[in-house]
Residue frames as a rotation matrix with the C-alpha (Angstrom) as fourth column:
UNK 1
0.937 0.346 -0.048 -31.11
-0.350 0.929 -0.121 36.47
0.002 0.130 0.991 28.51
UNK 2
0.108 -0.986 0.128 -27.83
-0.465 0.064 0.883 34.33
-0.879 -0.155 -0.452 29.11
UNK 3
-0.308 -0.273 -0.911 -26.06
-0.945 -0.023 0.327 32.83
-0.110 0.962 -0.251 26.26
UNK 4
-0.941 -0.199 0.272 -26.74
-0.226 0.972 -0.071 29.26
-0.250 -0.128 -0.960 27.33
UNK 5
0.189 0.971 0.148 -30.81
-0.054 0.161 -0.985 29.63
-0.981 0.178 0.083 26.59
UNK 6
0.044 0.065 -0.997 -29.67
-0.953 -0.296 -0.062 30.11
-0.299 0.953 0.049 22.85
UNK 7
0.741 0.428 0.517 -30.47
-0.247 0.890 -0.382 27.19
-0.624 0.155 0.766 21.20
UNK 8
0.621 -0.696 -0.362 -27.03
-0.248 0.264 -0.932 27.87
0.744 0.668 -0.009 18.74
UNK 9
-0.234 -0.847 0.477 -25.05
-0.946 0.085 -0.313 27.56
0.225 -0.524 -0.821 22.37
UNK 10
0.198 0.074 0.977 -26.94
-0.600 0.797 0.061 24.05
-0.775 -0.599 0.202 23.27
UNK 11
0.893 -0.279 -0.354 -25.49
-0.359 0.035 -0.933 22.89
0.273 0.960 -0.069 19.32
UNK 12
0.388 -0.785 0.483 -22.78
0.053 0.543 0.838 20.61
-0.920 -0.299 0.252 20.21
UNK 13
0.666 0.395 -0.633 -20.52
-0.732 0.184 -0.655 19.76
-0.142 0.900 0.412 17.19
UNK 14
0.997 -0.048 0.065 -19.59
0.040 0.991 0.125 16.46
-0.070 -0.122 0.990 16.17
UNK 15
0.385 -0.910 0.154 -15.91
-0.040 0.150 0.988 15.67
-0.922 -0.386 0.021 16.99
UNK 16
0.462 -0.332 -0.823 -13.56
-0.861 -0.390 -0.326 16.01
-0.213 0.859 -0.466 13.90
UNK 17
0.413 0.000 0.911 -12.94
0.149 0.987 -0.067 13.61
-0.898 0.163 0.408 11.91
UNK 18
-0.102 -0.671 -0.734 -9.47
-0.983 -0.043 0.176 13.64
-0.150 0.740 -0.655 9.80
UNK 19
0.834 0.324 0.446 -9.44
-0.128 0.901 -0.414 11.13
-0.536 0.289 0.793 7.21
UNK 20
-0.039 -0.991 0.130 -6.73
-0.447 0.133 0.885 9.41
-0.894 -0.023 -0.448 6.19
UNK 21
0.460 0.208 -0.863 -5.95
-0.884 0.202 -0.422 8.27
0.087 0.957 0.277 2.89
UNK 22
-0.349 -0.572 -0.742 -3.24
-0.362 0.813 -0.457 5.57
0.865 0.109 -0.491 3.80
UNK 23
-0.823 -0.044 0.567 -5.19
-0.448 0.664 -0.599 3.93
-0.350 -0.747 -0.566 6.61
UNK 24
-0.759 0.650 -0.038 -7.96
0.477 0.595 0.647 1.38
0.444 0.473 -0.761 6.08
UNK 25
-0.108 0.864 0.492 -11.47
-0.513 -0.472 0.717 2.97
0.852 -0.175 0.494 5.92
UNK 26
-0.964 0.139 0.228 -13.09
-0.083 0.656 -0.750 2.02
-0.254 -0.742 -0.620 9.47
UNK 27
0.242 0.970 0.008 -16.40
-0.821 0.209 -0.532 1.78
-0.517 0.122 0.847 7.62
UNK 28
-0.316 0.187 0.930 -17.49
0.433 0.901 -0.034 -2.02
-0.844 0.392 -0.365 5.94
UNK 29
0.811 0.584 0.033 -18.80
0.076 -0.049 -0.996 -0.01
-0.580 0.810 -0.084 2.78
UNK 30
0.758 -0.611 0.227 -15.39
-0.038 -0.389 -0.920 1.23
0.651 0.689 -0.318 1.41
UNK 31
0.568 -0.817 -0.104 -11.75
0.505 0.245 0.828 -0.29
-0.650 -0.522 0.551 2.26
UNK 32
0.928 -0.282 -0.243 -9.14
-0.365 -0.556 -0.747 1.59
0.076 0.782 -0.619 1.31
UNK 33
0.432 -0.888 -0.156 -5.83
-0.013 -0.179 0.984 0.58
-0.902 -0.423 -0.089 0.49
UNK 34
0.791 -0.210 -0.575 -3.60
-0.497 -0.768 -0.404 2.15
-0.357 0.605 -0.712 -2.10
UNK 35
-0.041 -0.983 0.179 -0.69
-0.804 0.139 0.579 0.00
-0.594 -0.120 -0.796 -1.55
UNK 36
-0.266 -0.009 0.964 -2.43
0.088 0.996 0.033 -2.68
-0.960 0.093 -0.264 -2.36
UNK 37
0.713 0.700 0.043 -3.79
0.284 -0.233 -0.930 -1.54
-0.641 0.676 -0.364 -5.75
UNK 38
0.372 -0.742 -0.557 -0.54
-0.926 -0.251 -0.283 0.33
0.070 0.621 -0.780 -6.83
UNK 39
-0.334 -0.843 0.423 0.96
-0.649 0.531 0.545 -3.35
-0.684 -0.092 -0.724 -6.11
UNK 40
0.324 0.394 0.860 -1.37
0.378 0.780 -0.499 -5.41
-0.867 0.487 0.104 -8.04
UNK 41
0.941 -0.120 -0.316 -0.20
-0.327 -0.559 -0.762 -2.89
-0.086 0.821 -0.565 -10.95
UNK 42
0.486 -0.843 -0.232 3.02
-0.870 -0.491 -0.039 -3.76
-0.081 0.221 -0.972 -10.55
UNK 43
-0.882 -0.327 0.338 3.01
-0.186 0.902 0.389 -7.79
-0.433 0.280 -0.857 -10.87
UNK 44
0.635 0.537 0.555 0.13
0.436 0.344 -0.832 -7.26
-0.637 0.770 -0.016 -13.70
UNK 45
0.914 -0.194 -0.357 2.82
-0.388 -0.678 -0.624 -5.29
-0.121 0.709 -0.695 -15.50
UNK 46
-0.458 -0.859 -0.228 5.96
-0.884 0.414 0.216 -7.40
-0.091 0.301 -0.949 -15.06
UNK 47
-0.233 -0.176 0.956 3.91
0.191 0.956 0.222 -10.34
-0.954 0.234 -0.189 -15.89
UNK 48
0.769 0.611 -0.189 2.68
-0.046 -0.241 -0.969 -8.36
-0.638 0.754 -0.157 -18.93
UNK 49
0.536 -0.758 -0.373 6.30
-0.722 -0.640 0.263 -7.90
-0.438 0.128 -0.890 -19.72
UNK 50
0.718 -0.327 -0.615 8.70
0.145 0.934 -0.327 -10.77
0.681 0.146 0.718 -21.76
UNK 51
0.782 -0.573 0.247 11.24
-0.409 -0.172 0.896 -10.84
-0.471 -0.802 -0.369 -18.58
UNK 52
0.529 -0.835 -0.152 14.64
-0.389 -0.080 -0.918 -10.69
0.754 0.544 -0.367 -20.24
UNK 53
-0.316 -0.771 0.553 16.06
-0.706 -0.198 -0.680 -10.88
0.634 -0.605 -0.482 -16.44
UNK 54
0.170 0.822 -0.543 14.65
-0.030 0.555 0.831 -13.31
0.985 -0.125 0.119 -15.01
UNK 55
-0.229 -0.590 -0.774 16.53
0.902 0.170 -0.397 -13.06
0.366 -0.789 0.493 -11.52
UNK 56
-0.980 0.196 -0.023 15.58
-0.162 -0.865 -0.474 -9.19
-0.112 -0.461 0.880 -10.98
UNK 57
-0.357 0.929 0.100 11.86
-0.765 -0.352 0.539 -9.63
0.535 0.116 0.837 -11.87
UNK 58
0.084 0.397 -0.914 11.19
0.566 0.736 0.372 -12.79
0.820 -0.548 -0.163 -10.34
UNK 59
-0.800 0.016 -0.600 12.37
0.563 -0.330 -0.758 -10.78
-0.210 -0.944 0.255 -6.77
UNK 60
-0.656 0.750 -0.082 9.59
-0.755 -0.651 0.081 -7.78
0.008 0.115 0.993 -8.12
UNK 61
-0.234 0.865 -0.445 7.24
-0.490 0.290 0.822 -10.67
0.840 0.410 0.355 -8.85
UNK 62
-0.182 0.173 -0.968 7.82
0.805 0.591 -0.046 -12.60
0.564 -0.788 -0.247 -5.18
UNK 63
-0.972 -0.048 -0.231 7.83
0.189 -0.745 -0.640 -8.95
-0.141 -0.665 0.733 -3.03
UNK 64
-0.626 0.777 0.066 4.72
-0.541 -0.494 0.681 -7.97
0.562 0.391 0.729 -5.03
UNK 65
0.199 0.931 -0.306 2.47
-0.429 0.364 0.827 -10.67
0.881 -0.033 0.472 -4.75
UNK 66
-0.375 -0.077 -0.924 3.84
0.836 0.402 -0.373 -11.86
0.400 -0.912 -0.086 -1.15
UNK 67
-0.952 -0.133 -0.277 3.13
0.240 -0.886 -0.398 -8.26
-0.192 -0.445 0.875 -0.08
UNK 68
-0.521 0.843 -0.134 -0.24
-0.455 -0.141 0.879 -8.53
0.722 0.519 0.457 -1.69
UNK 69
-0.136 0.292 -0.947 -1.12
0.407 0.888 0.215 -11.95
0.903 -0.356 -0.240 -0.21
UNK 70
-0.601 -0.529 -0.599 -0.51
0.642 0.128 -0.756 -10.44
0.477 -0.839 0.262 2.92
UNK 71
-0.827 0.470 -0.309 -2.13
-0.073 -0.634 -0.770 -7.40
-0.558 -0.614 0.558 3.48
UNK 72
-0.263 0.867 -0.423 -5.07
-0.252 0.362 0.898 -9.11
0.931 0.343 0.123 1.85
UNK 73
0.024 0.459 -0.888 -5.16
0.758 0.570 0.316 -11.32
0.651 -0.681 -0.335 4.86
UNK 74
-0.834 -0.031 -0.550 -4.72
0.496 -0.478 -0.725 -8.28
-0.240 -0.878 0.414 7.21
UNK 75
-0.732 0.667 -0.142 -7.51
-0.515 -0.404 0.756 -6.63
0.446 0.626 0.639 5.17
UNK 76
-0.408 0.490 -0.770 -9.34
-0.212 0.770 0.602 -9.33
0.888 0.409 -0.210 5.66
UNK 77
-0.363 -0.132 -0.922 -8.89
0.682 0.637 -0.360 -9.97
0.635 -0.759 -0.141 9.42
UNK 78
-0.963 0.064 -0.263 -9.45
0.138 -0.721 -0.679 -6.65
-0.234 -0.690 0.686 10.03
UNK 79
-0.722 0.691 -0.037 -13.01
-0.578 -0.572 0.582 -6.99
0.381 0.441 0.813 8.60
UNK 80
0.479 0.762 -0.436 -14.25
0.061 0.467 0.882 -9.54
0.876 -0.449 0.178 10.57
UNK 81
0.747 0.588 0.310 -13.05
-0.161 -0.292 0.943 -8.45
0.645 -0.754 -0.124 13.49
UNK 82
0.201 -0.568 -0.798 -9.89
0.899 0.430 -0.079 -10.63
0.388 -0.702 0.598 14.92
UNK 83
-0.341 -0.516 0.786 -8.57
-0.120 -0.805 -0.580 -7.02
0.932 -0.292 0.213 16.03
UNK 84
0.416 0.553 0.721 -11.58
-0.805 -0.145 0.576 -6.96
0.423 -0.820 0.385 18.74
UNK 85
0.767 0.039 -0.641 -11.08
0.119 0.972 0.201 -10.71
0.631 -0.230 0.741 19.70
UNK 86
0.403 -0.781 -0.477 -7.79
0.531 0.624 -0.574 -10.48
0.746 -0.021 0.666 21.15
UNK 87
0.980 0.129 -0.151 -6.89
0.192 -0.806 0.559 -8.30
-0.049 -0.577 -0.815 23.96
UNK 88
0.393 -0.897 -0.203 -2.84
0.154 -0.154 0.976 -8.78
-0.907 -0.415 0.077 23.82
UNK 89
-0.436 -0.570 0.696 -2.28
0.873 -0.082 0.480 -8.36
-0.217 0.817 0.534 20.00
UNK 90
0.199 0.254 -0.947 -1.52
0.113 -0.965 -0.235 -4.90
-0.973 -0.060 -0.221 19.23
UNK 91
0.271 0.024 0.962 -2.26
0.889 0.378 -0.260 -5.00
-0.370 0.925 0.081 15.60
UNK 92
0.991 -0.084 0.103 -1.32
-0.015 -0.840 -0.542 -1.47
0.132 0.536 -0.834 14.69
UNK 93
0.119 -0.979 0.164 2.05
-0.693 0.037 0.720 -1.84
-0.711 -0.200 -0.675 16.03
UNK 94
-0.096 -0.686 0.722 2.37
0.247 0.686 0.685 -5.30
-0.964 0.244 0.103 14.42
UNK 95
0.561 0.538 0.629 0.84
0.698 0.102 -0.709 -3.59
-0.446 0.837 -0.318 11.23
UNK 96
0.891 -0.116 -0.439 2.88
-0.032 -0.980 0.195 -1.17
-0.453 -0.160 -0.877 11.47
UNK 97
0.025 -0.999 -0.024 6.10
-0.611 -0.035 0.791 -3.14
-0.791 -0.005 -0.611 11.31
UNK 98
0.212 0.341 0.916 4.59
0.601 0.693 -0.397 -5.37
-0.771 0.635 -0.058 8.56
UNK 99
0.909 0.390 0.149 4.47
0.395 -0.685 -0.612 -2.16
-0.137 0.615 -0.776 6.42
UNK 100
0.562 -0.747 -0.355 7.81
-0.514 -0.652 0.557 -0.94
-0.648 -0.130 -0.751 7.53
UNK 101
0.082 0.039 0.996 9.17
0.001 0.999 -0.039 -4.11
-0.997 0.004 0.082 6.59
UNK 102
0.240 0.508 0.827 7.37
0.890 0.224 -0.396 -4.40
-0.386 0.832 -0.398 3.27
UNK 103
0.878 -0.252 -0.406 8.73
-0.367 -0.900 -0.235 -0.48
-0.306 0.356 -0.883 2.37
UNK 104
-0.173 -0.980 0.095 12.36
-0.580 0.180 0.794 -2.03
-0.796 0.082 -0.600 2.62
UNK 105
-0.166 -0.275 0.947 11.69
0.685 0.658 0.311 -5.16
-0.709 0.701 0.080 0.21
UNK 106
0.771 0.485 0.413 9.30
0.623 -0.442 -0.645 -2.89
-0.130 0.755 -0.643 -2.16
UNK 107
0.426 -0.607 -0.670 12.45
-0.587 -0.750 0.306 -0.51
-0.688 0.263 -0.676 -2.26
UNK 108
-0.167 -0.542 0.824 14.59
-0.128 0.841 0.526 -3.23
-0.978 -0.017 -0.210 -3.35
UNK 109
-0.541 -0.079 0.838 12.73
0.742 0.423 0.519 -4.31
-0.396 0.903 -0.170 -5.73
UNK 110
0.848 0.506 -0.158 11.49
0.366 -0.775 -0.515 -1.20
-0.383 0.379 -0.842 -7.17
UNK 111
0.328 -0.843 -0.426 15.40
-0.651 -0.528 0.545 -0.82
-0.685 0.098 -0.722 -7.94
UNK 112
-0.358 -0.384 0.851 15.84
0.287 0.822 0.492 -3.91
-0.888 0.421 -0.184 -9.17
UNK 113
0.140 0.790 0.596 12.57
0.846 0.217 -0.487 -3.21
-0.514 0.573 -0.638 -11.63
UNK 114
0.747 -0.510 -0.426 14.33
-0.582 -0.812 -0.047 0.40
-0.322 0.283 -0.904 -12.51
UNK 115
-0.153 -0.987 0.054 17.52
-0.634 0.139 0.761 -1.57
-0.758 0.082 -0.647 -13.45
UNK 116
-0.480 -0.022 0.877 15.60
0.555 0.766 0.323 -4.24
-0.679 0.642 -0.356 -15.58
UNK 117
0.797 0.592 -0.118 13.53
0.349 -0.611 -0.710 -0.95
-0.493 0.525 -0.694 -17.35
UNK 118
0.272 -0.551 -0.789 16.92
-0.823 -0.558 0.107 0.87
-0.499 0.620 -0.605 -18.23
UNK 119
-0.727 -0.654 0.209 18.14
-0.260 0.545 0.797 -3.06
-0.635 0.525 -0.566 -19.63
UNK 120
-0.465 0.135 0.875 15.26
0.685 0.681 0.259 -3.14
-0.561 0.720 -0.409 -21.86
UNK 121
0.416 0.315 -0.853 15.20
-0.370 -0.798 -0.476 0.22
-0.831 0.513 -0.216 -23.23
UNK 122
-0.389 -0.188 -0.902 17.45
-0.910 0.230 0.344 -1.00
0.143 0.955 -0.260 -26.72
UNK 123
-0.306 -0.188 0.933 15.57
-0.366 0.928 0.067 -4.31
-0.879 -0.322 -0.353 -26.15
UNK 124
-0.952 0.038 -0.305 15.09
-0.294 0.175 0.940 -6.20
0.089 0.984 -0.156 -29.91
UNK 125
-0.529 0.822 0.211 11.11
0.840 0.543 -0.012 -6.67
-0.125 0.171 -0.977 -28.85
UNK 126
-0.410 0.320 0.854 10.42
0.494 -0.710 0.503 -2.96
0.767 0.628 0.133 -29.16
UNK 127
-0.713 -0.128 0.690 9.36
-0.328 -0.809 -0.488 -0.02
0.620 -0.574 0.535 -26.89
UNK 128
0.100 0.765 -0.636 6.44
-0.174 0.643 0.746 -2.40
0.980 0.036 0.197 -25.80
UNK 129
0.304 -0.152 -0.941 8.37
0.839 0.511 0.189 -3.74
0.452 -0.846 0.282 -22.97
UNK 130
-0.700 -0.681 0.216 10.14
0.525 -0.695 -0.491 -0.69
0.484 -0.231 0.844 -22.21
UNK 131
-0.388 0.476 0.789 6.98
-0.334 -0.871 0.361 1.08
0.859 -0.123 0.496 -21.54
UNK 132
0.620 0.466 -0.631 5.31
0.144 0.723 0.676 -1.94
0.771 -0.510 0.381 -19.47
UNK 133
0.217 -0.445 -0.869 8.63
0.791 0.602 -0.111 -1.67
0.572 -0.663 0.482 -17.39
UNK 134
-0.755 -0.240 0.610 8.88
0.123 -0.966 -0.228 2.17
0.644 -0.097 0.759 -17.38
UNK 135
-0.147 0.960 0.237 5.27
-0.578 -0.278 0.767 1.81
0.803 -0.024 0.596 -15.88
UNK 136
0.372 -0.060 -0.926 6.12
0.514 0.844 0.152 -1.50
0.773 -0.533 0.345 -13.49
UNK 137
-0.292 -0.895 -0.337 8.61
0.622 0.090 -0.778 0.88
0.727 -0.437 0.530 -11.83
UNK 138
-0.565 0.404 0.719 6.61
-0.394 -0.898 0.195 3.96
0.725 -0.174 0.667 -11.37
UNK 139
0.444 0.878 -0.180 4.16
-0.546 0.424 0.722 1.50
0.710 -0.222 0.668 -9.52
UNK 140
0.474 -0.476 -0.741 6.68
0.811 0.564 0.157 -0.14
0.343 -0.675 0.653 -7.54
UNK 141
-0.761 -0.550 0.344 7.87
0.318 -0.778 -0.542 3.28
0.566 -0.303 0.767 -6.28
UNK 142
-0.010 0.940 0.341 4.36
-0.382 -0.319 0.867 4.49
0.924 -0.122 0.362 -5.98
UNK 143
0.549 0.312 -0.775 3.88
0.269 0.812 0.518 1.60
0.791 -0.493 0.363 -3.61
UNK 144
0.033 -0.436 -0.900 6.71
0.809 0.540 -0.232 2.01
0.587 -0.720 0.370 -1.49
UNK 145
-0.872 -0.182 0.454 6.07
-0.035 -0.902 -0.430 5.39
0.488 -0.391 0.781 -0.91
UNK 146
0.106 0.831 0.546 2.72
-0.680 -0.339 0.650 4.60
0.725 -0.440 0.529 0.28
UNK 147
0.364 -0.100 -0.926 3.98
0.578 0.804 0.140 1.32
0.730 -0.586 0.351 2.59
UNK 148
-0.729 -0.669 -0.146 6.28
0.565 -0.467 -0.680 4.28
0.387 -0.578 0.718 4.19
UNK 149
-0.764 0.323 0.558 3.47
-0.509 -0.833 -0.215 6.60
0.395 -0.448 0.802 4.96
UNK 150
0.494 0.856 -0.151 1.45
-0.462 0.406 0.788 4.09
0.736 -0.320 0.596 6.11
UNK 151
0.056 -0.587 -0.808 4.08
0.783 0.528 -0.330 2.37
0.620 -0.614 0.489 8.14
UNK 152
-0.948 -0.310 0.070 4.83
0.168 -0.677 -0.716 6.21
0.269 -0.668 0.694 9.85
UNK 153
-0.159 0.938 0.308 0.68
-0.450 -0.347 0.823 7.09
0.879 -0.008 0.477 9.90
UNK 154
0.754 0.348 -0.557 0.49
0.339 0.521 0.784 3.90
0.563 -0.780 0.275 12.51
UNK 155
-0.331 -0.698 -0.635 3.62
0.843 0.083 -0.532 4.67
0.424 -0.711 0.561 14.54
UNK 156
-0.867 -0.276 0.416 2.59
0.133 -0.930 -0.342 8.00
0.481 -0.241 0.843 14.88
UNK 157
0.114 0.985 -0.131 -0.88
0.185 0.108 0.977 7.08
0.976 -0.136 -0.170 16.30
């Protein structure tokens, strides 16, 4: 008998399928994005904070929530579809550099937010803030490390 009559050779299997953690889900049941979560942590925690500096957090608090705002609306666009709609906008590319982008500020201010954590370690409201900012920063790192691997995931597509 040849091998092709076997019924394990007519058994096709289904193409592999590597999932990514830092790209958006392509199912409608479950977006993912990380960035956007580790950011919302990180301007609910400097506003949780009393902002001694008001010049370094305010930049963490505009990067955050502009960087939010944003890939909300790409979120957004990409669930109802505009990707399909358009034939000349190459949204991974432009998503790509959005992200790249958005790694640089989020560095920034992830330093800044490290610089306003070490000025309110002896601060006279207690370890309160200290932790909130010790926790703001981690989260504003967090973030930009995932804007970078998402920003290289698309280029490398």
């Amino acid at each position: 008998s040849r091998a092709s009559d076997s019924p394990q050779a007519e058994r096709r299997l289904p193409p592999a399928v590597i999932p990514s953690l830092f790209l958006i889900s392509h199912s409608s049941e479950a977006p993912v994005c990380p960035w956007q979560l580790c950011g919302t942590w990180v301007w609910i925690l400097v506003a949780a904070t009393s902002v001694s500096l008001p010049l370094l957090q305010g930049w963490v608090m505009y990067v955050s929530l502009t960087s939010w705002l944003i890939s909300l609306l790409l979120l957004l666009s990409y669930l109802l579809g505009y990707h399909r709609n358009s034939e000349n906008w190459k949204v991974l590319q432009w998503c790509g550099l959005y992200h790249g982008a958005t790694a640089i500020l989020y560095m920034s201010a992830a330093v800044l937010q490290a610089n306003a954590t070490i000025n309110s370690e002896l601060d006279i409201n207690g370890p309160l803030n200290y932790q909130l900012n010790s926790a703001a920063s981690f989260f504003a790192f967090l973030t930009t490390f995932l804007y970078i691997l998402h920003a290289f995931s698309i280029y490398y597509q």
